[in-house]
C-alpha positions as a Markdown table, in Angstrom:
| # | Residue | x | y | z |
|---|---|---|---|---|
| 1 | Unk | 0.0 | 0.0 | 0.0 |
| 2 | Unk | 1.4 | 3.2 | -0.9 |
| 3 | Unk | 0.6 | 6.3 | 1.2 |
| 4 | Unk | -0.3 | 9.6 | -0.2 |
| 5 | Unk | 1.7 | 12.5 | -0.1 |
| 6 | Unk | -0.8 | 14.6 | 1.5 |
| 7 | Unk | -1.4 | 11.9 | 4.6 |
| 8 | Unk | 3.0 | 11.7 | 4.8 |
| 9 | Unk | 2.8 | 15.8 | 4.9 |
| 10 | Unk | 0.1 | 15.6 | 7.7 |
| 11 | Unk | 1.9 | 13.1 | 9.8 |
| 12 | Unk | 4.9 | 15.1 | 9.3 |
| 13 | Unk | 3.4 | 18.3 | 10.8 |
| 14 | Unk | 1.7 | 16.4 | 13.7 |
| 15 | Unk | 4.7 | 14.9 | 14.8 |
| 16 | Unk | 6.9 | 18.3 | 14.1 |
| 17 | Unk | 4.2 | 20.2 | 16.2 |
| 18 | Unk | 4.1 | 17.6 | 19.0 |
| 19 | Unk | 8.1 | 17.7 | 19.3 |
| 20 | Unk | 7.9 | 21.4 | 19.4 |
| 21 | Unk | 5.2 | 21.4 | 21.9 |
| 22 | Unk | 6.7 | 18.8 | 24.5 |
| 23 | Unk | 10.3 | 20.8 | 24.2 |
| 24 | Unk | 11.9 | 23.3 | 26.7 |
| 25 | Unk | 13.3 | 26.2 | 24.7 |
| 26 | Unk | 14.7 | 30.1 | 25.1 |
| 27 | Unk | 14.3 | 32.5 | 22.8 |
| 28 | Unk | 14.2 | 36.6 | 22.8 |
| 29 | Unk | 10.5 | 38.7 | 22.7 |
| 30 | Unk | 9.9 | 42.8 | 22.8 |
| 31 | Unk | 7.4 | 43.7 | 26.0 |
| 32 | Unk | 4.2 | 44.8 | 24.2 |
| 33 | Unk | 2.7 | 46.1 | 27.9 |
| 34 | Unk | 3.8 | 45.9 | 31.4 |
| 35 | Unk | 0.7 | 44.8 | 33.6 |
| 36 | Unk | 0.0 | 45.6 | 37.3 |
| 37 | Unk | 0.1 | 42.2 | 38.3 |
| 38 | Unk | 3.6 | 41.7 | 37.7 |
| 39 | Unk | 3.4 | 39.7 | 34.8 |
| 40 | Unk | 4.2 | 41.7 | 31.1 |
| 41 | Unk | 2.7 | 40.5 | 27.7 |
| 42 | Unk | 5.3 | 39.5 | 25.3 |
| 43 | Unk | 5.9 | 39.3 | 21.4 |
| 44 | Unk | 7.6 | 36.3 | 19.8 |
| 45 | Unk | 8.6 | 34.4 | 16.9 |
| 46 | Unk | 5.5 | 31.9 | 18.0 |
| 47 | Unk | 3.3 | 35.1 | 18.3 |
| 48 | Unk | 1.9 | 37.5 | 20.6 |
| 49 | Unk | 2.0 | 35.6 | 25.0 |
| 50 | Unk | -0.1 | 37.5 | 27.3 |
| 51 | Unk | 0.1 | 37.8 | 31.2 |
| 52 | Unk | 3.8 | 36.1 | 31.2 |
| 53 | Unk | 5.5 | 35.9 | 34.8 |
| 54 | Unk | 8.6 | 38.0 | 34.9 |
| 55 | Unk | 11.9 | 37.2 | 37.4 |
| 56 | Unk | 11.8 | 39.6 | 40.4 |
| 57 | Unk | 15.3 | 40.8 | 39.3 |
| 58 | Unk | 13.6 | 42.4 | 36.6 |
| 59 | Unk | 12.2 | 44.8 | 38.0 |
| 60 | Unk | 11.4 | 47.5 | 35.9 |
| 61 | Unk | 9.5 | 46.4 | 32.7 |
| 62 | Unk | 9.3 | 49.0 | 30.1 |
| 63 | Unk | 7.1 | 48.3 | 26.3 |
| 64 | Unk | 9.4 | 47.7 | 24.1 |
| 65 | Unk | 12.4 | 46.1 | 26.1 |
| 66 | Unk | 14.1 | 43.2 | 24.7 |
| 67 | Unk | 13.4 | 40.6 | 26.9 |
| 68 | Unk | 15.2 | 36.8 | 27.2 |
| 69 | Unk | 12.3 | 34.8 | 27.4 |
| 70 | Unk | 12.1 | 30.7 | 28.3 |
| 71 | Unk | 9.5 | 28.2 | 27.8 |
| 72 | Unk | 8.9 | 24.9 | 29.5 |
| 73 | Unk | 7.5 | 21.8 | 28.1 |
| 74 | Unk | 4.1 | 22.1 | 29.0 |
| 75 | Unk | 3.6 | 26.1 | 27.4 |
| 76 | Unk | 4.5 | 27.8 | 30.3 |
| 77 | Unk | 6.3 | 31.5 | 29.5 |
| 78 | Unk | 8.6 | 33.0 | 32.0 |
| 79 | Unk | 10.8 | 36.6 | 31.1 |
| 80 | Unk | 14.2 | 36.2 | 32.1 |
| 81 | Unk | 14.8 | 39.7 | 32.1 |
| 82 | Unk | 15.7 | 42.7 | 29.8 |
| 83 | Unk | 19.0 | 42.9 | 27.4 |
| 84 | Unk | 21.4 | 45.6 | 27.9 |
Protein backbone atom coordinates (compact mmCIF):
# COMPACT_ATOMS: atom_id res chain seq x y z
CA UNK A 1 0.00 0.00 0.00
CA UNK A 2 1.36 3.22 -0.95
CA UNK A 3 0.58 6.30 1.23
CA UNK A 4 -0.29 9.63 -0.18
CA UNK A 5 1.73 12.47 -0.15
CA UNK A 6 -0.82 14.63 1.51
CA UNK A 7 -1.41 11.95 4.59
CA UNK A 8 3.02 11.72 4.83
CA UNK A 9 2.77 15.85 4.91
CA UNK A 10 0.08 15.55 7.67
CA UNK A 11 1.85 13.07 9.81
CA UNK A 12 4.87 15.07 9.35
CA UNK A 13 3.38 18.31 10.79
CA UNK A 14 1.72 16.43 13.67
CA UNK A 15 4.70 14.86 14.76
CA UNK A 16 6.93 18.35 14.11
CA UNK A 17 4.22 20.24 16.15
CA UNK A 18 4.08 17.55 18.97
CA UNK A 19 8.08 17.65 19.32
CA UNK A 20 7.86 21.42 19.43
CA UNK A 21 5.22 21.39 21.85
CA UNK A 22 6.69 18.85 24.46
CA UNK A 23 10.29 20.82 24.20
CA UNK A 24 11.91 23.33 26.67
CA UNK A 25 13.27 26.21 24.72
CA UNK A 26 14.72 30.09 25.08
CA UNK A 27 14.28 32.47 22.76
CA UNK A 28 14.23 36.59 22.85
CA UNK A 29 10.49 38.74 22.68
CA UNK A 30 9.95 42.78 22.78
CA UNK A 31 7.42 43.71 26.01
CA UNK A 32 4.16 44.78 24.18
CA UNK A 33 2.71 46.11 27.88
CA UNK A 34 3.84 45.87 31.40
CA UNK A 35 0.65 44.83 33.60
CA UNK A 36 -0.04 45.61 37.27
CA UNK A 37 0.10 42.18 38.34
CA UNK A 38 3.63 41.72 37.71
CA UNK A 39 3.43 39.68 34.79
CA UNK A 40 4.20 41.71 31.05
CA UNK A 41 2.71 40.54 27.66
CA UNK A 42 5.26 39.52 25.33
CA UNK A 43 5.90 39.28 21.36
CA UNK A 44 7.59 36.31 19.85
CA UNK A 45 8.57 34.36 16.86
CA UNK A 46 5.52 31.88 17.97
CA UNK A 47 3.30 35.15 18.34
CA UNK A 48 1.86 37.48 20.64
CA UNK A 49 1.95 35.58 24.97
CA UNK A 50 -0.05 37.45 27.30
CA UNK A 51 0.10 37.80 31.24
CA UNK A 52 3.80 36.13 31.19
CA UNK A 53 5.50 35.91 34.81
CA UNK A 54 8.60 38.03 34.94
CA UNK A 55 11.88 37.22 37.41
CA UNK A 56 11.82 39.65 40.43
CA UNK A 57 15.31 40.83 39.26
CA UNK A 58 13.61 42.45 36.60
CA UNK A 59 12.16 44.83 38.05
CA UNK A 60 11.45 47.48 35.88
CA UNK A 61 9.51 46.41 32.70
CA UNK A 62 9.30 48.96 30.11
CA UNK A 63 7.14 48.32 26.30
CA UNK A 64 9.36 47.65 24.08
CA UNK A 65 12.37 46.08 26.07
CA UNK A 66 14.08 43.23 24.71
CA UNK A 67 13.37 40.59 26.89
CA UNK A 68 15.22 36.81 27.17
CA UNK A 69 12.33 34.75 27.43
CA UNK A 70 12.14 30.74 28.26
CA UNK A 71 9.46 28.20 27.81
CA UNK A 72 8.94 24.85 29.52
CA UNK A 73 7.47 21.79 28.12
CA UNK A 74 4.15 22.06 29.01
CA UNK A 75 3.59 26.07 27.44
CA UNK A 76 4.48 27.76 30.26
CA UNK A 77 6.29 31.45 29.51
CA UNK A 78 8.57 32.98 32.03
CA UNK A 79 10.80 36.56 31.11
CA UNK A 80 14.25 36.16 32.11
CA UNK A 81 14.79 39.70 32.11
CA UNK A 82 15.75 42.69 29.83
CA UNK A 83 19.05 42.89 27.39
CA UNK A 84 21.38 45.62 27.92
Amino acid sequence: MRLSRQVIDAVQRLVTATVDQRTASWGLATVTAVNGNGTVDISTPRGPVASVRRLKSYSTPAVNDVVKVSRNSDGNWIVDGALA
